[in-house]
C-alpha positions in Angstrom: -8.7 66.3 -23.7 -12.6 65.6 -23.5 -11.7 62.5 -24.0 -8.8 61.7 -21.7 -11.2 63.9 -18.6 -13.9 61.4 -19.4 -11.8 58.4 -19.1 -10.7 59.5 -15.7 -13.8 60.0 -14.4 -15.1 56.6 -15.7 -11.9 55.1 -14.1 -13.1 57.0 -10.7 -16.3 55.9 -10.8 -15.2 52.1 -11.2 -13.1 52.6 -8.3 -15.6 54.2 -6.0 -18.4 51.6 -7.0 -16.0 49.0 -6.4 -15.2 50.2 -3.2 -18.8 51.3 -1.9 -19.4 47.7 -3.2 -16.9 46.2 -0.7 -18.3 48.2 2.4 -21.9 47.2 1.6 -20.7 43.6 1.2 -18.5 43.9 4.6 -21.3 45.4 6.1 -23.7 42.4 5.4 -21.2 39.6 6.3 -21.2 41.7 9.5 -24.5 41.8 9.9 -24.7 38.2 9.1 -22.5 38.1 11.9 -24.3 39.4 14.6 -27.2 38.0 14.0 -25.7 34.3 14.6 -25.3 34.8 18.9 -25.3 32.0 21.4 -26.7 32.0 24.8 -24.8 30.8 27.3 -25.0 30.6 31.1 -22.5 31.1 34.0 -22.5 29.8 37.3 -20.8 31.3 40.5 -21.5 29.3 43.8 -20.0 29.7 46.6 -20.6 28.9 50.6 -19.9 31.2 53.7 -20.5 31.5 56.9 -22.9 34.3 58.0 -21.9 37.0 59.9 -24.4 38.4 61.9 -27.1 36.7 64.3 -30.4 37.7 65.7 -31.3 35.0 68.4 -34.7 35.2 70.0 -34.9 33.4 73.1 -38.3 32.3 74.5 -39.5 30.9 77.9 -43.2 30.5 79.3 -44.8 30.7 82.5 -48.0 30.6 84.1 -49.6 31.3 87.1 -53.1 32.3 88.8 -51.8 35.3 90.0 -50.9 38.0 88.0 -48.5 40.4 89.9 -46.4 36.9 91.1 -46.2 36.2 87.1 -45.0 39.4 86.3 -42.3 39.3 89.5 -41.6 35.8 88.3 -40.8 36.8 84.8 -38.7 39.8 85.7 -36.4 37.5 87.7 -35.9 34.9 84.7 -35.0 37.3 82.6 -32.4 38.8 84.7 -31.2 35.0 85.1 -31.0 34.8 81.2 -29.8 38.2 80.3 -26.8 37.5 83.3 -25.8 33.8 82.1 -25.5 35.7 78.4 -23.0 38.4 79.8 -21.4 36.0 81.7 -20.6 33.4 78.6 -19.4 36.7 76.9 -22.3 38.1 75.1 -22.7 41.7 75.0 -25.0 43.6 76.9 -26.0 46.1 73.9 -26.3 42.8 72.2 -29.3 42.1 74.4 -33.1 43.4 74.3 -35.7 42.3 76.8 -39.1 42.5 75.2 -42.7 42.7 76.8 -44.1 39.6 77.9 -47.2 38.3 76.5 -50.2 37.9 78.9 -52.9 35.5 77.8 -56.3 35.6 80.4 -57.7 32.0 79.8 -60.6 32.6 81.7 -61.5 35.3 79.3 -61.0 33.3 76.7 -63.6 30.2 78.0 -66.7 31.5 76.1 -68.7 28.9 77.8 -66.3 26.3 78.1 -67.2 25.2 82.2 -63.7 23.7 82.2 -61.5 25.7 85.2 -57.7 26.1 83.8 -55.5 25.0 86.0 -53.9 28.8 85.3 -55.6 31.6 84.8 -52.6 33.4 83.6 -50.3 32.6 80.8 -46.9 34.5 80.0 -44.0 34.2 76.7 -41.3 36.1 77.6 -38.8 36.7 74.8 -35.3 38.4 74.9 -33.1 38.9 71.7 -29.3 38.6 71.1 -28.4 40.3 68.2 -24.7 39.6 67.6 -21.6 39.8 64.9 -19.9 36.8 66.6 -21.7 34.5 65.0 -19.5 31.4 66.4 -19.8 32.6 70.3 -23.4 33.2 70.3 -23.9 29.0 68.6 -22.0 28.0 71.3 -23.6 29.8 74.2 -26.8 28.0 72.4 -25.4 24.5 73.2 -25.4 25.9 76.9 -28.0 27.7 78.1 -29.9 24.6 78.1 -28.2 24.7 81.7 -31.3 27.2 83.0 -33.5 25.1 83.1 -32.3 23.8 86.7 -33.1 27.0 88.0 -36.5 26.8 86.6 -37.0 28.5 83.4 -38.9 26.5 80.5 -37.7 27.3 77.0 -40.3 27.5 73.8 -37.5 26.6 71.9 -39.8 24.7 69.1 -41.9 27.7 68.6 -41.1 29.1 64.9 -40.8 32.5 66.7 -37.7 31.5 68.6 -35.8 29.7 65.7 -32.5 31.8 65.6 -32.1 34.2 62.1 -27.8 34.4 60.2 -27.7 36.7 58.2 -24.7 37.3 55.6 -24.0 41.0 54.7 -20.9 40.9 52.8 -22.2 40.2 49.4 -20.9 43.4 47.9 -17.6 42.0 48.9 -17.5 39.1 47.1 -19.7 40.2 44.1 -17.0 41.0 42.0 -15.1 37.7 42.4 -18.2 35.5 41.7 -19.3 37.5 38.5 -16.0 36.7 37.3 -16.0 33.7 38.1 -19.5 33.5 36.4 -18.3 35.3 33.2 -15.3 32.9 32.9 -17.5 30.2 33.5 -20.3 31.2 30.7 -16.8 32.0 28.2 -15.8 28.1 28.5 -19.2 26.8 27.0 -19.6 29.4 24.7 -16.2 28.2 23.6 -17.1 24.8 23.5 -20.0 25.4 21.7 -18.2 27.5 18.9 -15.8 24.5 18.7 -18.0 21.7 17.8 -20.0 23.7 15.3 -16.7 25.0 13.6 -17.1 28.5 14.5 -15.2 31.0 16.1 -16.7 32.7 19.5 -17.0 36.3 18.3 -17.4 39.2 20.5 -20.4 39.8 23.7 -23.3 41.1 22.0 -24.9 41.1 25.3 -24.9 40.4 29.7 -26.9 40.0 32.0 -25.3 39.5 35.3 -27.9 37.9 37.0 -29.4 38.3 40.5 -27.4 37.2 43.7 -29.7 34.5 46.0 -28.5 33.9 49.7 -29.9 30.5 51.1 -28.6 28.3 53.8 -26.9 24.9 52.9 -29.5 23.2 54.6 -31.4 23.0 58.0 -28.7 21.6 60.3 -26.3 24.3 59.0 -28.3 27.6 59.0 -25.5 30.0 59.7 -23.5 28.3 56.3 -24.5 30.4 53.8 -24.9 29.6 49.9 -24.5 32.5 48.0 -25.3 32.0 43.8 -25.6 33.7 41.0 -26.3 33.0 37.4 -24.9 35.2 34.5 -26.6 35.0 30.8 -24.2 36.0 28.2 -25.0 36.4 24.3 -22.0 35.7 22.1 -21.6 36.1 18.6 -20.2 33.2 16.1 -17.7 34.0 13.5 -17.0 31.4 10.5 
């Protein structure tokens, strides 16, 4: 009976070395495994049009005196702020700032030179708008002002018109799959040419979303993109 108990346990024994044996060895071709990754990439581009506009609009004047300038300035803004609500602008759309007064004959230091004006004024007044398409086009006409005697800084940097695009949490989720998909299809076609098989993620990172505009003619197109770094592991 000693005998027969022995035998058993021997046979036990076998049988749990043999399968602690298999786990180890399952456990290093897993291992093994995860250690062979590649890194892929995934692109998501994608072009919209912005949504939201902040428009400074800038004219200069000058004059020797000072309480004419200012009178003068009042009136041109009225005349700007009234040809924006007539070509459908809103008026909570529209801030008029504080001019800017410059003194050139305080600003000589020696210089004997008279300036032809003493005073100097930039007026600016701001549309900030949602329709992005109506306030472009009531760009194209207020060009129409100047007849009446307003002169536009429209070269200065300050006056350059800003789009803005603000829906990038609605469109997130489409591009990182888009991205994801995108990353999956070279991952694949890496596993295929060096006779693997594309394993599981063994780890993402989504990437940062940039907003730039397609190019200086078309400021309010927007180009949203966003690159997605996926590690995926190889499988014999």
């Amino acid at each position: 009976m000693k005998i027969g108990a022995a035998v058993v346990v021997a046979i036990g024994m076998v049988g749990a070395l043999g399968l602690l044996g298999q786990q180890v060895s399952s456990a290093l071709n897993e291992m093994q495994t995860w250690d062979r990754v590649v890194t892929v990439k995934g692109l998501s581009e994608r072009e919209y049009v912005a949504n939201r506009v902040i428009w400074p609009i800038q004219f200069v004047d000058a004059s020797n005196d000072l309480p004419g300038l200012y009178s003068n300035i009042e009136a041109n803004s009225a005349k700007v702020a009234t040809f924006l609500q007539d070509n459908g602008v809103a008026k909570e759309g529209i801030t008029i700032g504080k001019p800017e007064i410059t003194d050139k004959l305080a600003q000589q230091y020696g210089n004997a030179e008279k300036p032809a004006f003493r005073y100097t004024a930039v007026q600016t007044i701001t549309v900030f708008s949602n329709d992005v398409e109506k306030v472009r086009r009531v760009m194209q006409q207020i060009g129409s002002l100047v007849k009446s005697g307003i002169v536009f800084n429209s070269q200065s940097y300050q006056a350059q018109p800003e789009y803005v695009f603000t829906r990038l949490n609605e469109v997130k989720p489409a591009m990182i799959e888009e991205a994801t998909v995108n990353a999956r299809e070279v991952a694949e076609k890496f596993a295929q040419d060096s006779k693997s098989t594309l394993g599981k993620i063994k780890r993402a990172n989504q990437g940062r979303f940039s907003i730039s505009s397609r190019d200086n003619h078309h400021p309010h197109i927007k180009r949203v993109r966003v690159v997605s770094t996926i590690d995926y592991t190889l499988v014999d």
